[in-house]
C-alpha positions as CSV (number, residue, x, y, z in Angstrom):
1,X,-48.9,42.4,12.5
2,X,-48.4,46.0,11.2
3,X,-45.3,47.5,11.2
4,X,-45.3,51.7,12.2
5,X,-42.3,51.9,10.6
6,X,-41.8,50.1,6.8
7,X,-37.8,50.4,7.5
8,X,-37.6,47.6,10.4
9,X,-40.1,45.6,8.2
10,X,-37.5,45.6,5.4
11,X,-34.8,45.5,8.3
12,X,-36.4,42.0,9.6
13,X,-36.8,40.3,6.1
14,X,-33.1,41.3,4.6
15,X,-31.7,39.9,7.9
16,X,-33.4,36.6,7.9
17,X,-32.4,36.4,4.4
18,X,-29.0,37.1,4.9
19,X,-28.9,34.5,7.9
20,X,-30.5,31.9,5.5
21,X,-28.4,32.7,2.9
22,X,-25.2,32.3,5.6
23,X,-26.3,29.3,6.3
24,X,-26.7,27.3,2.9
25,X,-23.2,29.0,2.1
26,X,-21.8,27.2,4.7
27,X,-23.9,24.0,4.8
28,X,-20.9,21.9,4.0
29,X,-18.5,23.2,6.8
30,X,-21.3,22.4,9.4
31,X,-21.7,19.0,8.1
32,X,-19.2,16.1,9.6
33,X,-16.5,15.0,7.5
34,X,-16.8,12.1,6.9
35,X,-14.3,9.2,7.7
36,X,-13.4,5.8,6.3
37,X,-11.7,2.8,8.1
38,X,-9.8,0.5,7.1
39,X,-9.1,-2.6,8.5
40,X,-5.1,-3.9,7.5
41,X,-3.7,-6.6,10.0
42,X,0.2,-7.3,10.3
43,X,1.2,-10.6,10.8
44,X,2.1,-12.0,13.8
45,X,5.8,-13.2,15.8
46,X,3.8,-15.5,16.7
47,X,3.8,-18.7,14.5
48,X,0.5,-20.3,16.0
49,X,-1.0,-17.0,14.6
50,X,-3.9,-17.2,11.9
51,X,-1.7,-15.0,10.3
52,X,1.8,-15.2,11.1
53,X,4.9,-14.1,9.2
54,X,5.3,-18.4,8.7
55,X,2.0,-18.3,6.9
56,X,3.4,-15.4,4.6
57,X,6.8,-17.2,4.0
58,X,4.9,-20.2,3.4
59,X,2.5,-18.6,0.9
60,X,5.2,-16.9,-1.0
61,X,7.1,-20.3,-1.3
62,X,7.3,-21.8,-5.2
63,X,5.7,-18.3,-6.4
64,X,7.2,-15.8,-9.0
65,X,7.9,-12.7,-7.3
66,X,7.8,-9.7,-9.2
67,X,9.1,-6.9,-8.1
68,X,8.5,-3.1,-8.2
69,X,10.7,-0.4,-6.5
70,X,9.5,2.3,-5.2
71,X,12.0,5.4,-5.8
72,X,10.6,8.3,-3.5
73,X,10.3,11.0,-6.4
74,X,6.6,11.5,-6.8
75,X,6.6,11.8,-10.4
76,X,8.1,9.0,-11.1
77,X,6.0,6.6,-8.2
78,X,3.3,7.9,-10.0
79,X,3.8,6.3,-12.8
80,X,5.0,3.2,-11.5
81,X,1.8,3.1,-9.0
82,X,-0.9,3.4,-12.5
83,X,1.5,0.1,-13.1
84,X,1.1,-1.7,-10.0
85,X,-2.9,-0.9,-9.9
86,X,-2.9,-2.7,-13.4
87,X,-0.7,-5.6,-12.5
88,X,-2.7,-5.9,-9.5
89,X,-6.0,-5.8,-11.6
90,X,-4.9,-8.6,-13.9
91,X,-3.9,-10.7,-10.8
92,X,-7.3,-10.8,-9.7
93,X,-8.9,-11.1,-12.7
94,X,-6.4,-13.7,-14.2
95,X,-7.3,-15.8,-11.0
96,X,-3.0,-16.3,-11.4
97,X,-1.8,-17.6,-8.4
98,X,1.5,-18.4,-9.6
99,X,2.8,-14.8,-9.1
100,X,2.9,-12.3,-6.5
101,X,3.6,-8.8,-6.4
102,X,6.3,-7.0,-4.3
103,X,6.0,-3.2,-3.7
104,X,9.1,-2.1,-2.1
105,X,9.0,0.8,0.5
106,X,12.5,3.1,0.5
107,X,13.3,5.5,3.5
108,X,12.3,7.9,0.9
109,X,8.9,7.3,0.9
110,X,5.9,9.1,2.2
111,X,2.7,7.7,4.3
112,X,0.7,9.4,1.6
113,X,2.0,6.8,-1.0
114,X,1.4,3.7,1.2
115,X,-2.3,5.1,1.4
116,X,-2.6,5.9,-2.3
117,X,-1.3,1.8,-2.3
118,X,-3.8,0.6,-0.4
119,X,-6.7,2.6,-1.6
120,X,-5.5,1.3,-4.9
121,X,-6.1,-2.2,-3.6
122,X,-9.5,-1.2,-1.6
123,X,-11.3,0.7,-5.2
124,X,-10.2,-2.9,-6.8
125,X,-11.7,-5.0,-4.2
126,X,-8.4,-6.7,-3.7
127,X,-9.0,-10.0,-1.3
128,X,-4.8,-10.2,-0.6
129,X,-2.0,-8.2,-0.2
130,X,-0.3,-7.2,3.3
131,X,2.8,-5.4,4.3
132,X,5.5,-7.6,5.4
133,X,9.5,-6.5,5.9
134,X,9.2,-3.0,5.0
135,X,7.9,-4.5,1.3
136,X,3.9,-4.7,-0.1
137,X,2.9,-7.5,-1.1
138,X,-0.2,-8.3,-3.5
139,X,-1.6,-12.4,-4.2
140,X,-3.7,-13.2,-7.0
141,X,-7.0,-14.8,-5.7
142,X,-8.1,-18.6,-6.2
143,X,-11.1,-19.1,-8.8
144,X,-14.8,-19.0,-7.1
145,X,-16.5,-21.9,-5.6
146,X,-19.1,-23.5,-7.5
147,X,-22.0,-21.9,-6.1
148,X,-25.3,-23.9,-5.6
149,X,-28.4,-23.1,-6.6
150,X,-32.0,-25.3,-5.4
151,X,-29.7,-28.1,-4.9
152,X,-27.8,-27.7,-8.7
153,X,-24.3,-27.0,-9.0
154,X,-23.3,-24.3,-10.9
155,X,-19.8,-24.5,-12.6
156,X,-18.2,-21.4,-13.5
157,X,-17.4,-21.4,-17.1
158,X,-13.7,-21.2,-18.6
159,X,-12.7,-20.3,-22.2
């Protein structure tokens, strides 16, 4: 293709490049955001529930509670929420199932810091915790099964 005039050649390239250049600016405002779920169930009214307030009274029966407040000053639940994430961390790796952990919630409170709560509890892979009476509660997990492995039991080992 020849061009007559050498200006609308020049024209054509430095506007493709412009659009291409528009484009990879702006790449990550086209793509979709994207979005996590997460799956938190209340317990039930309902006592014949899987999981029922009864079951959660019954759990927390003979434990030690522990509790943490919650004060609604940012700087300060800061703090307090690097404490809970490592209580909560030697829970599950303790296997302790002696203890529990009670987060309370006060009217001072923001979403944002139930969310920072629970994401603290989904980046440690934590099996058990739920939100009951305006409080958060966080269970230490049982030890693993034996696994088995071409019919031999494998026994985890404990120091």
């Amino acid at each position: 293709m020849c061009f007559k005039n050498t200006y609308s050649a020049i024209a054509i390239i430095s506007f493709t490049s412009f659009l291409t250049l528009l484009f990879l600016t702006y790449w990550e405002v086209l793509e979709p955001p994207i979005q996590v779920a997460c799956n938190f169930r209340l317990p039930s009214k309902d006592p014949y529930c899987p999981f029922s307030n009864y079951i959660v009274e019954n759990t927390l029966k003979g434990k030690k509670i522990i509790p943490i407040n919650l004060t609604g000053i940012p700087v300060e639940d800061d703090k307090v929420m690097d404490t809970i994430q490592s209580q909560a961390h030697w829970l599950k790796r303790t296997h302790d199932t002696t203890q529990v952990l009670k987060v309370h919630f006060t009217e001072n409170n923001t979403y944002g810091q139930f969310m920072q709560l629970v994401t603290i509890m989904m980046t440690d892979c934590q099996a058990r915790y739920t939100l009951w009476k305006d409080d958060f509660y966080i269970f230490g997990e049982e030890l693993p099964k034996p696994q088995k492995e071409k019919g031999i039991a494998i026994e985890p080992v404990y120091m």
